[in-house]
C-alpha positions as CSV (number, residue, x, y, z in Angstrom):
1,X,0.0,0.0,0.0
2,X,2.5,2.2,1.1
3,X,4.7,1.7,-2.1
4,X,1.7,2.3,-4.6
5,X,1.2,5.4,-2.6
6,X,4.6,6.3,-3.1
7,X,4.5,5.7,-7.1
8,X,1.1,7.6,-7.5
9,X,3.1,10.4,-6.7
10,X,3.0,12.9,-9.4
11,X,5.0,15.8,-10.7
12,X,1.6,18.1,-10.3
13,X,1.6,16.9,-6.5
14,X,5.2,17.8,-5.9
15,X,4.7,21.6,-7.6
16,X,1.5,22.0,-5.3
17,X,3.2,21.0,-2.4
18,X,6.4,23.4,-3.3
19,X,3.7,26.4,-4.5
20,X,2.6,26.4,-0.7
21,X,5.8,26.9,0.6
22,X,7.0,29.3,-1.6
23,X,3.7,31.7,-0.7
24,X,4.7,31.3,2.8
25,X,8.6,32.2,2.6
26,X,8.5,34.3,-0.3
27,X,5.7,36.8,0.3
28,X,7.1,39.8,-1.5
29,X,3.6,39.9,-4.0
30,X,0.6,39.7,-4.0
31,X,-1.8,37.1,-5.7
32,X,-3.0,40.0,-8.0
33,X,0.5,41.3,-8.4
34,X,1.3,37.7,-9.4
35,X,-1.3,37.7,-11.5
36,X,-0.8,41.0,-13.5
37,X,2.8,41.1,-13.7
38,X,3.3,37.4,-14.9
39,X,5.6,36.5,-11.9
40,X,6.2,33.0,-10.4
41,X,8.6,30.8,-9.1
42,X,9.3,27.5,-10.5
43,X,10.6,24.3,-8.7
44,X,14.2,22.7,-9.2
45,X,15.7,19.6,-8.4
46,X,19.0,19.8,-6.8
47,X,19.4,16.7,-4.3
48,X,17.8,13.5,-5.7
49,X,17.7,10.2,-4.1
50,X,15.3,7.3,-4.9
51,X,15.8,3.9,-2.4
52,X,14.3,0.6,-2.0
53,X,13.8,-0.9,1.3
54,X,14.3,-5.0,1.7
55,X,12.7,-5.9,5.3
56,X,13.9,-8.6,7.5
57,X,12.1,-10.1,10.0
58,X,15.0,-10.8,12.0
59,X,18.1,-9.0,12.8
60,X,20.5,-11.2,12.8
61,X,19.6,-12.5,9.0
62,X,20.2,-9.2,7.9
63,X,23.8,-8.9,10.1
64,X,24.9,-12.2,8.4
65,X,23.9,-10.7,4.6
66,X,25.5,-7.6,5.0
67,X,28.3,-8.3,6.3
68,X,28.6,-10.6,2.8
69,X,27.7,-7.9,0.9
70,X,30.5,-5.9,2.2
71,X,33.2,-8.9,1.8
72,X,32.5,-9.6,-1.7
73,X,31.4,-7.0,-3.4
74,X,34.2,-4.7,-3.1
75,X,35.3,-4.8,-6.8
76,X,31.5,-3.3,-7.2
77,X,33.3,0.0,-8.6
78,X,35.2,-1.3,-11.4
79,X,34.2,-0.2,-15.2
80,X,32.0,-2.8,-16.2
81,X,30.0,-3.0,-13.1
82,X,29.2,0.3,-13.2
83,X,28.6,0.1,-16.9
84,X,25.9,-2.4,-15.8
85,X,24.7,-0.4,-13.1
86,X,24.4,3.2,-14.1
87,X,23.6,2.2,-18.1
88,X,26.6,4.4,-19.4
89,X,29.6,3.3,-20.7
90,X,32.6,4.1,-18.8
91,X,35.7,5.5,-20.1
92,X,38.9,7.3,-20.0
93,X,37.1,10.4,-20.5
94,X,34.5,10.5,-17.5
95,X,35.5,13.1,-14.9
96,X,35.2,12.7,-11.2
97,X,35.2,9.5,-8.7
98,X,34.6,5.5,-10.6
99,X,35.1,3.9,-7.3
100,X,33.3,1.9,-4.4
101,X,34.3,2.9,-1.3
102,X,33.3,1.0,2.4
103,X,32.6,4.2,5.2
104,X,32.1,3.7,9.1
105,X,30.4,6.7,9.8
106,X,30.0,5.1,13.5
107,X,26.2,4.8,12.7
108,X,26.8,0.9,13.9
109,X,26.7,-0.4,10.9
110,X,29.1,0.4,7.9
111,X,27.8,2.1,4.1
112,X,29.1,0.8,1.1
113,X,29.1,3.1,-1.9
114,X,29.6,3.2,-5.5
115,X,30.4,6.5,-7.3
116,X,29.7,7.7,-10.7
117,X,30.2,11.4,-11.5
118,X,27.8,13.7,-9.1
119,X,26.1,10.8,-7.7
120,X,26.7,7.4,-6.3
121,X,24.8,4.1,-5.6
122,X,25.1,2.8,-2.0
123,X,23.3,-0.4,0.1
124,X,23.2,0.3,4.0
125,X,21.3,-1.2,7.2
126,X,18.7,1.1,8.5
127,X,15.9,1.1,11.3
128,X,17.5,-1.9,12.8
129,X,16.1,-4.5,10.6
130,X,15.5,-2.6,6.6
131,X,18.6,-3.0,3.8
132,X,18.3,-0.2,1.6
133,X,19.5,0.5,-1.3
134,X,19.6,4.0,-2.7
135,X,21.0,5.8,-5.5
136,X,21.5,10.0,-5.4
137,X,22.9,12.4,-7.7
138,X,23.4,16.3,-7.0
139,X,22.9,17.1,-10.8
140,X,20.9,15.3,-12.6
141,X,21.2,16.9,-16.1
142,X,24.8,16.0,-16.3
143,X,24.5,12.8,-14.7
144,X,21.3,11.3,-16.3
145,X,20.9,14.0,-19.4
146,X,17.6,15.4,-17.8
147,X,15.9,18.7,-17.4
148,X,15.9,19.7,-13.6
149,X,12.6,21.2,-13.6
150,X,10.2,19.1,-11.2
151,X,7.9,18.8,-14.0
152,X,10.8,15.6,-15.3
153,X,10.0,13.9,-12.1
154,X,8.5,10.9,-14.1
155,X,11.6,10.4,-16.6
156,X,13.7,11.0,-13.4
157,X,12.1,8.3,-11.6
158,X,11.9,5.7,-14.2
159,X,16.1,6.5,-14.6
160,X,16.5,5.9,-10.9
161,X,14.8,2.7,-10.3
162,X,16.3,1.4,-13.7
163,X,19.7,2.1,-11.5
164,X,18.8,1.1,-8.0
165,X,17.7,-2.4,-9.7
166,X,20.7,-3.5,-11.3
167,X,22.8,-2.4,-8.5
168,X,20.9,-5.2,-6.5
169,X,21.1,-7.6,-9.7
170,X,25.5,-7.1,-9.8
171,X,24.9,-8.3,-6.3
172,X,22.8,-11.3,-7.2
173,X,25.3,-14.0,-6.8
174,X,25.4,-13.0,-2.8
175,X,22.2,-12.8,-1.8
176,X,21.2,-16.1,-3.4
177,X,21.7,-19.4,-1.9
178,X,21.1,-22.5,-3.8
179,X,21.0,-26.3,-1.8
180,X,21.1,-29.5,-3.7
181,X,18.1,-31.4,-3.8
182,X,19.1,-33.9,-6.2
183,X,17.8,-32.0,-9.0
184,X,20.8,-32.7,-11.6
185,X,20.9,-36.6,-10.6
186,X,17.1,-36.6,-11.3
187,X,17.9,-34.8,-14.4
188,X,20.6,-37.6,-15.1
189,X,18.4,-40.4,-14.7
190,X,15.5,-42.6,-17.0
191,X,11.9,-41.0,-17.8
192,X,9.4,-43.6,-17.3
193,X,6.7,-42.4,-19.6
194,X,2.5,-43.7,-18.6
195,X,2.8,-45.8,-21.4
196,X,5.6,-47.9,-20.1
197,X,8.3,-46.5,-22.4
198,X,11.9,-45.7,-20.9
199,X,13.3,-42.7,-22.4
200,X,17.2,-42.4,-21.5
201,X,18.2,-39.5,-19.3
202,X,20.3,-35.9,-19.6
203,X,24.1,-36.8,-19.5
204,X,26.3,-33.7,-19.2
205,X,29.4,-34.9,-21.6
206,X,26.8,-36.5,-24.6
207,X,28.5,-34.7,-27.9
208,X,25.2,-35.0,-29.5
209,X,22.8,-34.0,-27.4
210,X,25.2,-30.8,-26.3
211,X,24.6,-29.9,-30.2
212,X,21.1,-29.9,-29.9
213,X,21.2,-27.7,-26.6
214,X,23.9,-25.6,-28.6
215,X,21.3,-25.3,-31.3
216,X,18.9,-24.5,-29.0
217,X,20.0,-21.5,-27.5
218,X,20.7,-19.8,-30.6
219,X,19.4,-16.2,-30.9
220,X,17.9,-16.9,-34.2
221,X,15.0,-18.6,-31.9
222,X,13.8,-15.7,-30.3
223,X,12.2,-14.1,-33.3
224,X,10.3,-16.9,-33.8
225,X,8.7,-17.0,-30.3
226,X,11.2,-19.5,-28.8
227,X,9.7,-22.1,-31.3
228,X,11.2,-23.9,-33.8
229,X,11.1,-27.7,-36.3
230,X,13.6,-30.0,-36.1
231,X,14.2,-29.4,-39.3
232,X,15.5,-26.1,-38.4
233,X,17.7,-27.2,-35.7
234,X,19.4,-29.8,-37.1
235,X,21.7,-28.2,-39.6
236,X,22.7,-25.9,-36.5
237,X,23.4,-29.2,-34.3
238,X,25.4,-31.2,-37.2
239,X,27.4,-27.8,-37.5
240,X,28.0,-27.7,-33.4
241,X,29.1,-31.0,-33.7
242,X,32.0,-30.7,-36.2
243,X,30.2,-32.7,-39.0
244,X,28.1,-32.5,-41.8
245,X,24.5,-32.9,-41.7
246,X,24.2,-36.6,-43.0
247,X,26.4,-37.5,-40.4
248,X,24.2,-36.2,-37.4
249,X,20.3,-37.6,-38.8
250,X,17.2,-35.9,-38.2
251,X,16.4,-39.0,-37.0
252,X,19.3,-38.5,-34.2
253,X,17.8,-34.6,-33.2
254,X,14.5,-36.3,-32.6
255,X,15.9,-38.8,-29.9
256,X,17.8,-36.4,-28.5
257,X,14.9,-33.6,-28.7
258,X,12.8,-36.3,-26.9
259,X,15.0,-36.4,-23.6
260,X,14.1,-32.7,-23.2
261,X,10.9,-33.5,-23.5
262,X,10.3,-35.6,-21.3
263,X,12.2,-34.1,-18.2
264,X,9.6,-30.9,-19.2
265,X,12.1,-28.6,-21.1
266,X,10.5,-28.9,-24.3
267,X,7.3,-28.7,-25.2
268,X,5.3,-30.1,-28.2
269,X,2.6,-27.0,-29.7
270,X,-0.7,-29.1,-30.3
271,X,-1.7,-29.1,-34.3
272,X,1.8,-28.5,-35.5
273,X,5.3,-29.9,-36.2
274,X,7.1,-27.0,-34.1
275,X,8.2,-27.2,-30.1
276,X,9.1,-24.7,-28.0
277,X,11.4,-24.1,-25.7
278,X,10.8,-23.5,-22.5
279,X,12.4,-20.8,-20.0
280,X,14.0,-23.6,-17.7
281,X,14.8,-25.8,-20.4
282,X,16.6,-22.6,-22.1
283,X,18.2,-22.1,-18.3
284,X,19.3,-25.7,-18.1
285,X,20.6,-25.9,-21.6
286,X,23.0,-22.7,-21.0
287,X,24.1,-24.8,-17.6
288,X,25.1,-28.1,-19.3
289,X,26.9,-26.4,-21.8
290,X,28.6,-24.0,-19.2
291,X,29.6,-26.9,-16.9
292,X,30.7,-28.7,-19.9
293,X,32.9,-26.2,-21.8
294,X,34.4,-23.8,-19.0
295,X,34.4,-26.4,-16.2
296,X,34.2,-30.3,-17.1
297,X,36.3,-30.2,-20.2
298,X,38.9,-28.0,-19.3
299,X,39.5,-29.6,-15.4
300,X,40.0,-33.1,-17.3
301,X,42.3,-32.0,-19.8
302,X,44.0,-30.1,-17.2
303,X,44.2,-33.5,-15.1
304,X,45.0,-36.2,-18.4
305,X,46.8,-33.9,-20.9
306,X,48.5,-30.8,-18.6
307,X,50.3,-28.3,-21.0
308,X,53.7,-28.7,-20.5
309,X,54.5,-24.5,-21.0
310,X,51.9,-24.1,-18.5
311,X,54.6,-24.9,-15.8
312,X,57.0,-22.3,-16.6
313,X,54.8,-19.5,-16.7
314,X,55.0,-16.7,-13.9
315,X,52.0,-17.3,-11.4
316,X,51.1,-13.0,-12.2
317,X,50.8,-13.9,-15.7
318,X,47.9,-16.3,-15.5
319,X,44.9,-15.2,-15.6
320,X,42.6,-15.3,-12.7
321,X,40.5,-18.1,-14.2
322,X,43.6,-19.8,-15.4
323,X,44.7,-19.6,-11.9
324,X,41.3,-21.3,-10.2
325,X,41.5,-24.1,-13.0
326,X,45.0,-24.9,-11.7
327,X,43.7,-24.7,-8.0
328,X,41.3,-26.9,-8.4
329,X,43.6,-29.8,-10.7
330,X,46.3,-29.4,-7.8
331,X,43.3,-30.0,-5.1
332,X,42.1,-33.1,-7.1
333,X,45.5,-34.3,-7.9
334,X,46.3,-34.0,-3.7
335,X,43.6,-35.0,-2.0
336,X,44.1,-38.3,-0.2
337,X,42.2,-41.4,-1.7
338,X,40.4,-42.6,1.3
């Protein structure tokens, strides 16, 4: 209630508001005198700040989140993220602080911000159990490229909340948790259909049905509603999997395409020879692949087939995902069989 309140909140209301101030601290005319010489004031923004409050119900939920907030999201002020954040590109040219900076302002609990230009995006605890996060700006024409008259609140708005919401969505990967619940193995095994038929389950290192996924995924897709033939997907499939068409059969896309379906990924459109994807079986298609290409495949070759020049390079020359690959081969290669 409060927040559609809040959003009904117009840039007539604000003016009126204003107007009634202004009669009472600026009384130097009259209402006629107003009147006849044309003279009025008009209403300016110079502070802005838009927020959005997540409540807790308990304390000490909101101690543990912050406190992970704070701990890994320092690197929240590099280009890209604020790229992502405030929807402009950053570059050599932009003037004033591209940083995040941590403050204890000995309020009891620390502010984390993130600067762009006149303005900043920052998360702290308030009220004992709200986290809010808040973007400002003291000029919002050269920040944001609008007008500063109070009749731009709606533009203004709609620019703020399309900040304050990827700010939160940079900082996705903390404030999820995700818990195994057998979900992949389930994925992994048989589909027992009503009719008695066994249909073979998802494998996460099958070339063939990885091509289909690949195919899948495609942006050519989205045009078309997500839908598509097998037809269609199967030149894009053969050409995933390194060979030529007559080498991976429609036949072949159709036994694959049925796994999908029957774990729910897929779905059939009634009166027609086109499926469509769905969104979790587009979400699961871009993990198998994932797993598969940056994690699976690179870890074993790592383990089987380890690059001899890999050894002489400087540790400061890797690259940071180079450098978890080789933690995790060393951890495996280590750790005592039991």
């Amino acid at each position: 209630m409060l927040q559609r309140l809040a959003d009904s909140l117009s840039a007539d209301d604000v003016i009126a508001c204003g107007n009634k101030w202004v009669r009472q601290f600026v009384p130097f005319f009259t209402a006629p005198e107003r009147r006849q010489g044309g003279c009025w004031h008009r209403l300016f923004f110079a502070q802005v700040e838009y927020c959005d409050n997540l409540i807790f119900p308990r304390r000490a939920a909101l101690d543990e989140l912050g406190e992970r907030l704070l701990d890994n999201n320092r690197d929240i002020g590099k280009p890209h993220k604020l790229t992502v954040i405030f929807g402009r590109r950053i570059n050599r040219r932009d003037q004033g602080k591209l940083q995040t900076e941590i403050q204890d302002l000995h309020l009891g609990n620390p502010v984390m911000r993130s600067y762009y230009k006149n303005g900043f995006a920052k998360h702290y605890v308030r009220d004992h159990d709200v986290l809010r996060f808040e973007t400002a700006t003291n000029d919002v024409k050269a920040d944001y490229g609008i007008n500063k008259a109070v009749e731009n609140l709606a533009p203004l708005r709609e620019k703020l909340q399309g900040i304050t919401e990827p700010y939160q969505n940079v900082q996705q990967d903390i404030l999820e948790t995700f818990l195994d619940g057998g979900e992949l193995r389930k994925l992994g095994e048989p589909t027992l259909r009503t009719n008695g038929k066994r249909i073979p389950g998802l494998k996460i290192d099958r070339p063939r049905q990885l091509a289909l996924m690949h195919s899948l995924v495609r942006f050519s897709h989205v045009a078309a509603a997500d839908t598509f033939t097998t037809k269609e997907v199967h030149i894009e499939a053969a050409a995933a999997l390194g060979v030529p068409p007559e080498k991976y059969s429609l036949a072949s896309v159709r036994y694959e395409l049925s796994k999908l379906r029957a774990k729910g990924l897929v779905e059939k459109l009634p009166h027609s020879r086109r499926y469509r994807l769905l969104p979790n079986g587009y979400r699961i298609c871009l993990v198998f692949l994932k797993l598969f290409a940056k994690i699976y495949a690179p870890l074993t070759a790592g383990l089987l087939h380890p690059y001899r020049g890999d050894r002489l390079l400087l540790a400061e020359r890797l690259s940071q995902l180079d450098r978890l690959y080789q933690a995790v081969v060393t951890a495996v290669t280590t750790w005592p069989l039991r």
